[in-house]
N, C-alpha and C positions, 0 to 999 in steps of 0.2 A: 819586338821582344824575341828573345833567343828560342830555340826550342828546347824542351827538355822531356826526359822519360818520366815519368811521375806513376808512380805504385800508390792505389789509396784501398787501403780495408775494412773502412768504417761502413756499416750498415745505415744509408744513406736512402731517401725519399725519394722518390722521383721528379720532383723540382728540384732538391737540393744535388741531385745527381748530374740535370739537365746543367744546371747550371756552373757545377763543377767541370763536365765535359766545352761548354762554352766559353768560361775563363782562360782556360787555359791554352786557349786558341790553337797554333799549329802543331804545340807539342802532344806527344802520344803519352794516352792513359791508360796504362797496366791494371785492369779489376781482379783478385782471385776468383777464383773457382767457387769458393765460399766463401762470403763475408761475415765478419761477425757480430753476433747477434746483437751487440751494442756497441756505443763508443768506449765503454771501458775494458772490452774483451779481449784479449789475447785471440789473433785469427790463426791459422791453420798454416804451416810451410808453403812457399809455392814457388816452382823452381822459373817462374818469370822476373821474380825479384832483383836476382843479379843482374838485369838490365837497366835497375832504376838507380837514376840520379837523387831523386827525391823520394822522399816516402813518409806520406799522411794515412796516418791511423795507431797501428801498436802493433812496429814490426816484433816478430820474436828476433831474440840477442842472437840468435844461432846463424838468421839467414842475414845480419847487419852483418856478422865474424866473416860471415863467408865473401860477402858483395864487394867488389875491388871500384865499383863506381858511384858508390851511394853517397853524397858530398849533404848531405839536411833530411833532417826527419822534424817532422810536426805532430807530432804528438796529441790523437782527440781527443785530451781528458787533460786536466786542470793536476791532477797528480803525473806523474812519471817516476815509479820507484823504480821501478827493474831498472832502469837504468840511471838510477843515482844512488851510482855506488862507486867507491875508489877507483877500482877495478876501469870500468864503464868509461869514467870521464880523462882516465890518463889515455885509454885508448882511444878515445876522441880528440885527446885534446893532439896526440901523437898521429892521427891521420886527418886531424882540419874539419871533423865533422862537428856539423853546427844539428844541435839539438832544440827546436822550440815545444813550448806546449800550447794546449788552449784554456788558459785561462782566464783571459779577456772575456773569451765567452758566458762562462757560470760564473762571475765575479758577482754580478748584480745581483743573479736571481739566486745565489748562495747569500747575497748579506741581507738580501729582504726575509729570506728565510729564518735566519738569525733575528735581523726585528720582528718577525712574525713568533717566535717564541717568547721574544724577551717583551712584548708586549702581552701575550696572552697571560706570561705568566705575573707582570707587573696586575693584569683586570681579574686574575682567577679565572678564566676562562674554563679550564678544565672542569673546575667545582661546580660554575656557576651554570655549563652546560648542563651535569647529568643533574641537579636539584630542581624541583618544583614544589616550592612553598612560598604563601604568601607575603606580602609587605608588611613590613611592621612583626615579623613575628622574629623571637631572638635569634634563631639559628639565621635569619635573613640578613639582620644586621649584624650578627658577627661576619659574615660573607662580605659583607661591603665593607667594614673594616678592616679586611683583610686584604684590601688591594692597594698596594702603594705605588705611587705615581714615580717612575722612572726621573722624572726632575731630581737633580742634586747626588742618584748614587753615582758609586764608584765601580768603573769596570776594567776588567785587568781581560788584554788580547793577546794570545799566545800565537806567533805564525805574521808576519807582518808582509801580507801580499794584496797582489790586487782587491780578495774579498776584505780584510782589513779597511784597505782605504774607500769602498764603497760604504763600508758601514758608517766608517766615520762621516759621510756625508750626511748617511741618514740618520743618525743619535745626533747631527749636531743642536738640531730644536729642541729636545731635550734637557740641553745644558747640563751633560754628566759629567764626572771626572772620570776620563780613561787616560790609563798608561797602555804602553804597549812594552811586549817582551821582544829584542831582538838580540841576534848573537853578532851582529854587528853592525850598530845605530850608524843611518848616513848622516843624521841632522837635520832631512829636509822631510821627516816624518809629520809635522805637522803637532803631536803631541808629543808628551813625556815619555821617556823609552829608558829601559830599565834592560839589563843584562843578566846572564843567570846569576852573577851577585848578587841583586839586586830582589830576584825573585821572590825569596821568601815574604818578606815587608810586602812585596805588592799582593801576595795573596792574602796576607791576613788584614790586607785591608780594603780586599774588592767585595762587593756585593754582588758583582756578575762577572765571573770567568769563561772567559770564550777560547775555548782552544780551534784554532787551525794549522796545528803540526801538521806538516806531512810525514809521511812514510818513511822514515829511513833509520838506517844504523846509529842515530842517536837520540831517537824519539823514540823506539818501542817501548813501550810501557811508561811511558815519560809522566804520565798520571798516576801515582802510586799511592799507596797509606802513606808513605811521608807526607809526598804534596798534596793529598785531600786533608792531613793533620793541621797544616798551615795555615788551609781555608780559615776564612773567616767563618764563625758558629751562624749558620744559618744562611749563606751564602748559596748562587744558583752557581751551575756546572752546564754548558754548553759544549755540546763537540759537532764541529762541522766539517773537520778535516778528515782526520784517518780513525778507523776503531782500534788498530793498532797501538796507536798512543796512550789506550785506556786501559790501567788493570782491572777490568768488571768487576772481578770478586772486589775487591776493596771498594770500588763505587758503589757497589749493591751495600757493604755496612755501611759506610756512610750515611746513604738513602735511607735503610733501614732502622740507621741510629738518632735520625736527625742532627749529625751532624750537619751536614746541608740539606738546605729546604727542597731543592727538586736539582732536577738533570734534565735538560733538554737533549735528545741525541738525533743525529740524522747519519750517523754513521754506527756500526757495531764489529764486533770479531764473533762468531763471521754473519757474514750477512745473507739471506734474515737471521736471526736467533732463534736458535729452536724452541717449539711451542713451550719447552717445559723451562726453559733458561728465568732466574732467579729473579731478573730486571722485570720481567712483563708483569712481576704479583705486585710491585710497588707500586700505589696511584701516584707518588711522585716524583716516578719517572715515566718519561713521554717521548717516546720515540714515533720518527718515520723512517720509511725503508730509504732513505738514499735518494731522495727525488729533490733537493735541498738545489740541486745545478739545473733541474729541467724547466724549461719555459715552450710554449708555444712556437713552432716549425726551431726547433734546437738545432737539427740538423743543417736547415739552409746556414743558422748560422753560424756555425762550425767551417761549413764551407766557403761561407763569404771569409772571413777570418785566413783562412788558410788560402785564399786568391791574393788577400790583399798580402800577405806575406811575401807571398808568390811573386807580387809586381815588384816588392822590395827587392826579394832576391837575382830575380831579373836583370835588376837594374844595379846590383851590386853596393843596394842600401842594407842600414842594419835593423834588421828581424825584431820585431816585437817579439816578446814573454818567452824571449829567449833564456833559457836556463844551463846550457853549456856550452 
């Protein structure tokens, strides 16, 4: 295997460091000075950059502009806006720079996530934790009436990526009807795939919308009073992607009005939301902070991920979750 200069700035464990520095065998590893405090953090300039070939973690744009030898960046997060943008990708695609992410990585533990809401909210979880009343009494049996078994609905998936097709592994025992939204169906999706023509009809007849937009110049706000209006009346709202893609104030009537029955969120603008922010007074809506991608030693696998790329690019194969 060739050797190569490798920059990585993700805030890494010490197994998962060991064994970053061991993969990559003869070639040299550039650390900064400060690493950042997470995988999703923007790190700090550092003028050893312009020596790398390669660069794992989230370079800033400024010191890529400047670097005449940077040929692949990998990207430690499952998003990558800053850099999908016009701009960004004509300049890569004009100097041969291959862009991947990691979203191999949080695929899984973002779509069990998603069934961990969309199951609590099928049992009433939420209700049925803070009540303590006995059997048989009305308020108890309206509770258990109120839990309807995921078998048979419809669920409309906005974002058709790797956490997509994990989920659908896991709804498939369920036997739901899901479409999926894409801005351009391959065919080999596996289920019904609807375009933004298409959009409207599928919202007013989901029972569960799951959005996983990413971040970009044509998702912001892409959740609006229009398309909460389309909802189906009594329909759930899922976001696992960006907060960005959510007008809050408009989800918060919604929520408020009962037009739709609840929100699951694991993303917000911004995050956290401050103590006094409108969403926290609604019981139904239910948020977590962003932990929707974490699993146990994350970090080793982050770096196995990016080795195994690694042997790819080595070898002059093509890159997984490659994105430009």
């Amino acid at each position: 295997m060739a050797a190569h200069v490798i920059f990585s700035d993700p805030k890494l464990d010490t197994v998962a460091l060991d064994t970053l520095k061991n993969g990559i065998g003869g070639s040299r590893l550039i650390l900064p000075a400060k690493v950042a405090s997470s995988v999703l953090e923007v790190g700090e300039a550092d003028p050893a950059f312009g020596e790398a070939e390669i660069a794992f973690g989230q370079p800033l744009l400024e010191s890529i502009y400047a670097s005449e030898r940077l040929r692949w960046i990998q990207v430690s997060s499952a998003g990558f806006t800053r850099y999908d943008t016009p701009e960004f990708r004509e300049y890569a695609r004009k100097r041969g720079l291959v862009v991947t992410n990691s979203s191999s990585v949080y695929a899984e533990a973002c779509a069990e996530h998603v069934l961990a809401f969309m199951l609590a909210q099928s049992r009433k979880l939420p209700e049925s934790l803070a009540k303590r009343i006995p059997n048989g009494e009305p308020e108890w049996m309206q509770l258990r009436d109120s839990c309807r078994p995921l078998r048979g609905q419809n669920v409309l998936i906005l974002g058709f990526g790797g956490i997509a097709k994990q989920l659908l592994e896991m709804l498939a025992p369920f036997r739901m009807n899901i479409v999926a939204m894409r801005r351009h169906p391959r065919g080999d999706e596996g289920v019904k795939v609807v375009t933004s023509a298409g959009l409207e009809c599928a919202l007013a007849e989901a029972d569960h919308v799951i959005n996983i937009l990413p971040d970009n110049g044509e998702s912001a706000g892409f959740f609006d009073r229009k398309r909460f209006q389309q909802m189906k009346p009594g329909a759930v709202f899922y976001n696992i992607g960006r907060g960005t893609t959510v007008n809050q104030e408009e989800l918060f009537s919604a929520l408020k009005s009962g037009a739709l029955a609840a929100a699951w969120l694991d993303v917000t603008t911004p995050e956290p939301l401050p103590q006094n922010h409108a969403l926290w007074t609604l019981e139904n809506c239910h948020i977590t902070p962003h932990t929707a991608g974490g699993h146990r030693s994350e970090s080793l696998t982050l770096v196995k991920h990016f080795l195994s790329n690694y042997e790819r690019y080595s070898q002059g194969r093509e890159l997984e979750d490659r994105v430009i």
